[in-house]
C-alpha positions in Angstrom: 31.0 -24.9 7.8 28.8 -21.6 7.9 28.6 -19.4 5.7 31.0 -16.2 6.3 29.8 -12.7 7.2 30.4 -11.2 3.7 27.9 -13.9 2.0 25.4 -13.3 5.1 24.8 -9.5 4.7 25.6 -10.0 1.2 23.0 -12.4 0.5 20.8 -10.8 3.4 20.5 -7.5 1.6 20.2 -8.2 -2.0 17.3 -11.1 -0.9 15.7 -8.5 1.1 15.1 -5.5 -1.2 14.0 -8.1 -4.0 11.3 -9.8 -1.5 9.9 -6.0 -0.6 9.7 -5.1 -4.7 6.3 -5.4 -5.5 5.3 -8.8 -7.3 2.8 -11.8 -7.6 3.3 -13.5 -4.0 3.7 -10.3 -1.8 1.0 -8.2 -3.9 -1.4 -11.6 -3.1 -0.3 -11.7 0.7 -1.4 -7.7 0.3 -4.9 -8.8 -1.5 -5.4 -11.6 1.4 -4.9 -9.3 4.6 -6.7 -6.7 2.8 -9.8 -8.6 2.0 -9.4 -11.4 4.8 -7.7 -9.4 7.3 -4.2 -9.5 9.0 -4.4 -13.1 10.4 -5.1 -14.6 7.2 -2.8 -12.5 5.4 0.0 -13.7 7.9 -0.5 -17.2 7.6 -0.9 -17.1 3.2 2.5 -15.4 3.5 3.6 -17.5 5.4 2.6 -20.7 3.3 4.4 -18.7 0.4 8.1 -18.2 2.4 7.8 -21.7 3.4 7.3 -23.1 -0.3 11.2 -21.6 -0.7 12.2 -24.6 1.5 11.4 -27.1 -1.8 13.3 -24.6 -4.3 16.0 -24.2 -1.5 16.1 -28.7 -1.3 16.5 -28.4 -5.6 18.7 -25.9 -5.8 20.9 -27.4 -3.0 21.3 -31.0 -4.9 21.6 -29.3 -8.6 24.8 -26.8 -7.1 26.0 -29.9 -5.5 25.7 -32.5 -8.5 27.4 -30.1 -10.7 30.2 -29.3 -9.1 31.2 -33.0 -8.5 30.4 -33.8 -11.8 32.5 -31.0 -13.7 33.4 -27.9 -11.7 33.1 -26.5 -15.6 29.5 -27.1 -15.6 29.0 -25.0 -12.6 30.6 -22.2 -13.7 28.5 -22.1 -17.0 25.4 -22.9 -14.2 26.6 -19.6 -13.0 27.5 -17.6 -16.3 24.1 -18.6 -17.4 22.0 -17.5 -14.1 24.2 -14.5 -14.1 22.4 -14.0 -17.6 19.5 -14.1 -16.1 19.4 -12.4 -14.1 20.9 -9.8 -16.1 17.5 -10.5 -18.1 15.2 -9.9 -14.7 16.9 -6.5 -14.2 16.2 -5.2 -17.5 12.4 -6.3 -17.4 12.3 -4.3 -13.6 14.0 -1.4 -15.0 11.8 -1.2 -18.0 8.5 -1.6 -15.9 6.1 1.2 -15.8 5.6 0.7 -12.0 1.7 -0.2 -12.6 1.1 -2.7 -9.6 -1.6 -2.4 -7.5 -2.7 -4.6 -5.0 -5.4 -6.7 -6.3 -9.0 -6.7 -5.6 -10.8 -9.0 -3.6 -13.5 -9.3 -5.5 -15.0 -13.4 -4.5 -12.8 -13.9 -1.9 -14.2 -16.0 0.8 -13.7 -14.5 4.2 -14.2 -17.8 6.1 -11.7 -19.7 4.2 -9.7 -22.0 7.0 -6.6 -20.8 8.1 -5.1 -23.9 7.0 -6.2 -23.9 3.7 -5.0 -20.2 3.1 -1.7 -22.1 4.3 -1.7 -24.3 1.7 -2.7 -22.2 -1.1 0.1 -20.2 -0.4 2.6 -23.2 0.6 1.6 -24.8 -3.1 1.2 -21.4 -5.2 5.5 -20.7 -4.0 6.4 -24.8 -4.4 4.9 -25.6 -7.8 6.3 -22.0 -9.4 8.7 -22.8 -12.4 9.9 -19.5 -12.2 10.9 -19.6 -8.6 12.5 -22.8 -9.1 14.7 -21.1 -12.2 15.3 -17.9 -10.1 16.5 -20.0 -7.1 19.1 -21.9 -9.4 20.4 -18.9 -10.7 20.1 -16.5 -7.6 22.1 -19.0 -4.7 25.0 -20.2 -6.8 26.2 -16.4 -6.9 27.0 -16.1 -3.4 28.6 -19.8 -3.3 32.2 -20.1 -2.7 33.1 -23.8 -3.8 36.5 -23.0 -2.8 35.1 -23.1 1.1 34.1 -26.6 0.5 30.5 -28.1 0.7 28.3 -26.1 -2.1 25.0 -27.9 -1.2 25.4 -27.0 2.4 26.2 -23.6 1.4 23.0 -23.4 -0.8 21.4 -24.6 1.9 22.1 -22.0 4.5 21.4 -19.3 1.5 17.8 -20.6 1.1 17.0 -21.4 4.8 18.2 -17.2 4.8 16.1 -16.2 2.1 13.1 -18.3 3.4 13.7 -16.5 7.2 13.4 -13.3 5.6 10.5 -14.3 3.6 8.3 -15.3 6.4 9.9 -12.0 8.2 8.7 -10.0 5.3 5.7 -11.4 4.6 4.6 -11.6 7.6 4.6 -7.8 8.2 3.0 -7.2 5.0 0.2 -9.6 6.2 0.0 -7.9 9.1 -0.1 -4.3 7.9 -1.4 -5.2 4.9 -4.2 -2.3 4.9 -1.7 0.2 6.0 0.7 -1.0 3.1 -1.7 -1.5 0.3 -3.8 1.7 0.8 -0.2 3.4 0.6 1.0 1.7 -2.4 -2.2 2.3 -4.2 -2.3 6.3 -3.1 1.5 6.2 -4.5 1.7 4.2 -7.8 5.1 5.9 -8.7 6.7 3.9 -5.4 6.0 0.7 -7.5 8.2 1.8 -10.2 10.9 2.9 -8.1 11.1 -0.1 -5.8 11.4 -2.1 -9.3 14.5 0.0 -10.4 15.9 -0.9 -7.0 15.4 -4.6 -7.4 16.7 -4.5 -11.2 19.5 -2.5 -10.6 20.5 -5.6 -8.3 19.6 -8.0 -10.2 22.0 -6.6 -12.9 24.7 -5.7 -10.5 24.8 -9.2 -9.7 24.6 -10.5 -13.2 27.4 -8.2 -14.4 29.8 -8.9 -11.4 29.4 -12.5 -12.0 30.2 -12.1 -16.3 32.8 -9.6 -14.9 34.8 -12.1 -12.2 35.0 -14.6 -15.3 
């Protein structure tokens, strides 16, 4: 069973404005196409969106183990992501807004375009903190009552990985546009970070509400 409209554009929209705040994989896609150009920006984001697919794999068979083994111990799975996320929001509201895209200082402008790839690919996969946020960002917007959670899951991170590559794509591809524009307008940082924490703790608070 898919996923209804309300979790699509749900999901859709709260995954979106977080992937466009500025942090460590989209400000490195920025460096890449800035230093590399746009090709091999496009491709490291790439190899970053598609890292997702192992969180989305995890996060797919922890939802599903849990609720089979003690529906209980999902909804504290929830309680305590909802937590967290709670905890993501504040740092984003409290942040100064002081990213910049990176320098490029020893990059290496004949890298292979497959090993850009896999810098990226690995960089996402191996990230503990991507693998937390995954577990506590998809069980929000599944509805074990519609049956199959891990399917569910599924869907959400296959989502959140299309937008991904959608997203950083574009950055990799306008990367000088975008990072000579962030880096003229530092206060854009801070407000694109109040965007994403203010959703990060809407969806935290909704969740702690609901229960």
């Amino acid at each position: 069973m898919l996923i209804t409209p309300e979790q699509f554009f749900g999901f859709l929209s709260a995954a979106l404005l977080i992937t466009v705040s500025p942090g460590p994989d989209n400000l490195m896609v920025l460096s890449v196409g800035m230093s590399r150009g746009r090709r091999r920006g496009m491709v490291f984001g790439l190899g970053c969106a598609l890292g997702c697919l192992s969180h989305t794999l995890l996060a797919a068979l922890g939802v599903s183990a849990l609720i089979k083994a003690s529906p209980l111990a999902f909804g504290a799975l929830k309680l305590v992501g909802g937590a967290y996320l709670i905890w993501l929001g504040i740092g984003a509201l409290r942040s100064r807004g002081g990213a910049r895209v990176p320098g490029a200082g020893g990059a290496s402008p004949d890298e292979s375009l497959g090993k850009l790839f896999a810098k990226g690919l690995f960089a996402n996969a191996i990230n503990p903190k991507v693998v937390l946020f995954f577990l506590s960002f998809l069980p929000q917007f599944v509805a074990p009552e519609r049956g199959d959670a891990s399917w569910q899951t599924a869907q959400l991170g296959l989502l959140f990985t299309a937008q991904g590559v959608l997203v950083f794509g574009l950055l990799g591809y306008f990367s000088g546009t975008v990072g000579a524009w962030i880096n003229r307008h530092p206060g854009a940082g801070m407000w694109m970070d109040r965007v994403a924490g203010a959703i990060f703790v809407g969806l935290g608070l909704r969740l702690i509400v609901a229960r």
